[in-house]
C-alpha positions as CSV (number, residue, x, y, z in Angstrom):
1,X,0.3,14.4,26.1
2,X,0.0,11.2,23.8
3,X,-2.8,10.3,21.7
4,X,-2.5,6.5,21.4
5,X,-5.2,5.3,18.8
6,X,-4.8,1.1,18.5
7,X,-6.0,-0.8,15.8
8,X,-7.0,-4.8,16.1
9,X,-5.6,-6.0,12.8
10,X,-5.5,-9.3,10.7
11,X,-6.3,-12.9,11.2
12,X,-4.1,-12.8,14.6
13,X,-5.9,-9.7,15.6
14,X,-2.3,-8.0,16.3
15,X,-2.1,-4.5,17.7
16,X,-1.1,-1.9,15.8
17,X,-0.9,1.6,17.3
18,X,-1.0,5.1,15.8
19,X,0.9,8.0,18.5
20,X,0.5,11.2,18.3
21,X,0.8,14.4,20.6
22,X,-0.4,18.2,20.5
23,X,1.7,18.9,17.5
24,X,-0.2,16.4,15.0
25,X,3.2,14.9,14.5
26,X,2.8,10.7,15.0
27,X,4.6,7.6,14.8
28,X,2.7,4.1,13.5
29,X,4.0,1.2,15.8
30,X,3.8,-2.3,14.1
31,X,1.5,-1.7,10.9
32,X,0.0,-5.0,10.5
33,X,-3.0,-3.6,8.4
34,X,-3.4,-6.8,6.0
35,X,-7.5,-6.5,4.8
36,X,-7.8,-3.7,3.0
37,X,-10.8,-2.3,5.4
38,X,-8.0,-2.3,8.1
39,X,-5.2,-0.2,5.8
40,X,-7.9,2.1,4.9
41,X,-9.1,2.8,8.5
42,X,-5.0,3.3,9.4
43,X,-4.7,6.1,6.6
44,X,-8.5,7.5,6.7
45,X,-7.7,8.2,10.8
46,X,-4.8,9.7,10.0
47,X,-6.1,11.5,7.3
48,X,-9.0,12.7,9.0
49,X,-7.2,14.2,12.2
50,X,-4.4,15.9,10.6
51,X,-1.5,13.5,11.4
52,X,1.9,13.9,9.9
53,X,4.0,10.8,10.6
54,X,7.3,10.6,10.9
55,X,8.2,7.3,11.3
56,X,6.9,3.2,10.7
57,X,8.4,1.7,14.0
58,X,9.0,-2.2,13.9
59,X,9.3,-3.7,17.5
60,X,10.1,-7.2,15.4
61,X,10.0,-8.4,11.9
62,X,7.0,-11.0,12.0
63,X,4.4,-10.7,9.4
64,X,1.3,-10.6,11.3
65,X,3.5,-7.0,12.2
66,X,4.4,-5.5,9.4
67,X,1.5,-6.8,6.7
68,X,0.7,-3.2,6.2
69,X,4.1,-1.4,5.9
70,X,3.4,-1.1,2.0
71,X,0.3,1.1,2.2
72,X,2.2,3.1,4.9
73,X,5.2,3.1,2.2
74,X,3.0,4.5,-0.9
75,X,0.5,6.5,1.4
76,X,3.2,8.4,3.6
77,X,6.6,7.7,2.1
78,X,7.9,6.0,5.5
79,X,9.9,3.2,5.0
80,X,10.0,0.6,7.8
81,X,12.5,0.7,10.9
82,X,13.9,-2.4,12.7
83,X,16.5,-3.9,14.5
84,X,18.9,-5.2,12.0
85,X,18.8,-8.6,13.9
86,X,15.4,-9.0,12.3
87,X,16.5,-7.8,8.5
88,X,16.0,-11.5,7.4
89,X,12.7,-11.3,8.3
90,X,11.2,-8.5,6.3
91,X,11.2,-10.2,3.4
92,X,7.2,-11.4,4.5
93,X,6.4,-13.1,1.2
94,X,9.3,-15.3,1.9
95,X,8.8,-15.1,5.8
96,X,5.1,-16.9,4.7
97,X,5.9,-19.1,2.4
98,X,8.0,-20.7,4.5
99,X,5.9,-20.8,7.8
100,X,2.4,-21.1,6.0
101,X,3.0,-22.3,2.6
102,X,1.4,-19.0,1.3
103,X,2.3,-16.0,-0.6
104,X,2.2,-12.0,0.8
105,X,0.3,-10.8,-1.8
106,X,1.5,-6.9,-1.0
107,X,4.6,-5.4,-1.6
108,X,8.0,-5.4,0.9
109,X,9.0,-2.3,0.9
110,X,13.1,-0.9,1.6
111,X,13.9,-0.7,5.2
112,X,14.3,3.1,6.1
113,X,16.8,2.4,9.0
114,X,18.5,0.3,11.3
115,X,17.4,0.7,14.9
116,X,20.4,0.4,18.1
117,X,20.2,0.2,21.8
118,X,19.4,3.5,23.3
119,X,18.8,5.0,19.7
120,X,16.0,7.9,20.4
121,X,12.9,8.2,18.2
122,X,11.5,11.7,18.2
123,X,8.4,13.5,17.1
124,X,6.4,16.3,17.9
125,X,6.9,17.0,21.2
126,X,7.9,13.5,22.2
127,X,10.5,10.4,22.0
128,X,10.5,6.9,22.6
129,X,13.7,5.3,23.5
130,X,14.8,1.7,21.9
131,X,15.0,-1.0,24.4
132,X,16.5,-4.1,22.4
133,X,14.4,-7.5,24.2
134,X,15.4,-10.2,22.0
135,X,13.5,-13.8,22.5
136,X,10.5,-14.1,21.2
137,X,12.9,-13.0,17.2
138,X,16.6,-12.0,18.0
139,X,16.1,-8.0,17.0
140,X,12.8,-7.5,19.2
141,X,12.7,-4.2,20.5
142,X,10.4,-2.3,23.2
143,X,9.6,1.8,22.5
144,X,10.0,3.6,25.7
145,X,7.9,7.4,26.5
146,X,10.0,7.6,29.8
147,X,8.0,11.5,29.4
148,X,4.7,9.5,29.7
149,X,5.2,6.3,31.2
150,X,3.7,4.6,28.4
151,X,5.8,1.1,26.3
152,X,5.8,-0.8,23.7
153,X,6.3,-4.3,23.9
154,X,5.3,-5.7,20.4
155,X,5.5,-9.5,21.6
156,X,8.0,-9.5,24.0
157,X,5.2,-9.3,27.1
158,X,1.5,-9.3,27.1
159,X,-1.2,-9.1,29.8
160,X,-0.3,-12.1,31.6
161,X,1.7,-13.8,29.2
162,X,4.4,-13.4,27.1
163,X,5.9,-14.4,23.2
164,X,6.4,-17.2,22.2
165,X,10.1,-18.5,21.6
166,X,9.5,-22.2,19.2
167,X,9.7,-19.9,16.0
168,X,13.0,-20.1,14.1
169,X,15.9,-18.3,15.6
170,X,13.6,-17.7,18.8
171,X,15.2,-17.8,22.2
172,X,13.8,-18.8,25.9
173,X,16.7,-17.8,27.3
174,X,16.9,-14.3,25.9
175,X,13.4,-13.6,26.0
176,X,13.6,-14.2,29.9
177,X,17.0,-12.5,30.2
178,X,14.8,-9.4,28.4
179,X,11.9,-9.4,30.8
180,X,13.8,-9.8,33.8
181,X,16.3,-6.9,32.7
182,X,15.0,-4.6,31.1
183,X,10.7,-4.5,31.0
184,X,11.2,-5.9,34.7
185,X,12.9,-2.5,35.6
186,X,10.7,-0.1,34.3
187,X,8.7,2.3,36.5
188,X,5.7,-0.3,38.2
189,X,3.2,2.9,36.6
190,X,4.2,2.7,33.1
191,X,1.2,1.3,31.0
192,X,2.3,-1.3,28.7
193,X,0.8,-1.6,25.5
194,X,1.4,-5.2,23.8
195,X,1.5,-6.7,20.3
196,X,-1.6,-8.9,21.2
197,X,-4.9,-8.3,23.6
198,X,-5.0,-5.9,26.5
199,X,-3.0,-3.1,27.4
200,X,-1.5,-3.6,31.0
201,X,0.7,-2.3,33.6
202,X,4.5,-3.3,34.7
203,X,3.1,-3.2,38.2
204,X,0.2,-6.2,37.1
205,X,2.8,-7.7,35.5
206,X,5.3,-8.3,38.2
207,X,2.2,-9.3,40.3
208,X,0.4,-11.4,38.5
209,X,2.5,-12.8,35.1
210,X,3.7,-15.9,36.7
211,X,6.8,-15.6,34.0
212,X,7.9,-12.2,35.9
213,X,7.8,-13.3,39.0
């Protein structure tokens, strides 16, 4: 069974979510630990329960995402993976300076690997399957526990909404193609866990988020 531990991070109070399962192995989904109380709750929980992670999953490249994938670097030796249709974006001093105006005062660390359609993440006892859902950037990817009925949408859909699409290289059409084709068709049971606010169902979704229906 999974052990999904989420933590509100940074000025857009994104979700990032530590899995694990029985075996203490764990995955950290979207790190976007940018005060420093935030990065050292991330490492302390992990430190405190035993957690060996084996991988820093991107489900985009936006900085309010990855702000923390430098501690994760130096305290774990994971190096961040992502579609390479996002690669131009994890560079997040640059990413910032040219949205905000502002440097990323952290480090960018080397991206460990390149993530494809249907490529399988595994640890523990568990995998997540890669569900490519460009729109909201053009490598967006879901994580899919098919085992547990559990995804990861990043910002692709939230609870009632979904991304938004006016950022550069940001696509309506895609983003709807990507709900209506893939998250649309996954089991109406699976619990969705998003980027931003609540964690939802696909069954609420396709009921209620008037962009599903």
């Amino acid at each position: 069974m999974l052990n999904i531990r989420p933590f509100v991070c940074n000025m857009l109070q994104e979700n990032c979510f530590i899995v694990s399962d029985e075996t203490s192995e764990a995955v950290i989904i979207d790190c976007g630990a940018y005060f420093e109380d935030e990065r050292q709750a991330i490492v302390s929980y992990i430190r405190n329960n035993h957690l060996k992670p084996r991988h820093l999953l991107c489900t985009h490249g936006h900085f309010d995402h990855c702000f923390g994938n430098d501690t994760i670097w130096h305290e774990f030796g994971l190096q961040p993976e992502v579609a390479s249709e996002d690669e131009w974006l994890m560079d997040i001093s640059r990413q910032m300076h040219d949205m905000m105006g502002v440097d990323y005062p952290g480090e960018v660390p080397p991206i460990g690997r390149f993530l494809n359609k249907d490529d399988t993440i595994t640890f523990g006892s568990h995998s997540l399957k890669v569900l490519p859902t460009p729109g909201h950037t053009p490598g967006g990817v879901c994580f899919y526990c098919e085992e547990e009925k559990v995804v990861f949408t990043g910002d692709t859909l939230f609870h009632q909404s979904i991304g938004r699409t006016d950022f550069d290289r940001g696509s309506w059409n895609q983003l709807m193609d990507s709900l209506k084709t893939v998250v649309a068709k996954l089991p109406a049971d699976t619990t969705v866990y998003c980027g931003h606010g609540p964690k939802t169902t696909i069954g609420t979704e396709l009921s209620c988020n008037p962009y599903l229906r």
